[in-house]
N, C-alpha and C positions, 0 to 999 in steps of 0.2 A: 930512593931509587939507586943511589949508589953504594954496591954490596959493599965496598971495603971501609964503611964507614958505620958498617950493623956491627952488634955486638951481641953476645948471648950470657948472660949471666942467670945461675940460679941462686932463684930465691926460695926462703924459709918465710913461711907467713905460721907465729902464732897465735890464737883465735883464744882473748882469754874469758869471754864467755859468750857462749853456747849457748845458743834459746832452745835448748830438745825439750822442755817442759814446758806443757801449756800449765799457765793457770787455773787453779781449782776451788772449789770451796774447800774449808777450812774442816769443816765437818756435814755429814749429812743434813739436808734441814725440811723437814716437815711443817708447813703451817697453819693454824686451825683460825677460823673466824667465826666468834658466836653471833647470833642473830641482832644480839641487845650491843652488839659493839659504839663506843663511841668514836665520834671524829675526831680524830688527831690523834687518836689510841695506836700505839707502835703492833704491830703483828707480828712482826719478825727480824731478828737483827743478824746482817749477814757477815762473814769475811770471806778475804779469799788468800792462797796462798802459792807460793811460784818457787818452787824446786832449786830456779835457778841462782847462782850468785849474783846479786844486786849490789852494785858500782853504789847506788846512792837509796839505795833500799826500792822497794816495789810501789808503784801507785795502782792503784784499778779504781775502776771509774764503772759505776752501776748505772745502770740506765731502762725504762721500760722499753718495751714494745714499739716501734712507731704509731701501730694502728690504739696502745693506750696511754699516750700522752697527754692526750686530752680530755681522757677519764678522770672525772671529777673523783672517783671514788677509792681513788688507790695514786698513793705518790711515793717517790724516795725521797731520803731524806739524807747527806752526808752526816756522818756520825763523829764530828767533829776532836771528839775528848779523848777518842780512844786510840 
């Protein structure tokens, strides 16, 4: 409340990275399932890729559906080795 005691200084804020890139897949990806498939049989293996400059490199985190989490018939699987 007492004005002779404000101060006004300008600041420089630099901003060194920028999230203006969402995440994308790495490439298109198409998946086909034959009728004779077995269980555990991999369908599809995904990446994804992020434009932006990574401080400690990118994580993404895959995840189904809510409503098919509990589909026995379809799971993810983190891709450990690669």
């Amino acid at each position: 409340g007492n004005h002779s005691q404000v101060s006004r200084v300008p600041v420089a804020i630099k901003v060194l990275d920028v999230n203006d890139n969402a995440p994308e897949f790495a490439s298109e990806h198409e998946a086909f399932l034959c009728e004779n498939g077995k269980p555990g049989q991999v369908i599809q293996i995904v990446s994804a890729v992020d434009k932006d400059d990574p401080k400690n490199g990118h994580y993404f985190l895959y995840s189904l559906l809510p409503e098919m989490v509990n589909n026995p018939n379809f799971t993810i699987k983190k891709n450990e080795g690669k």
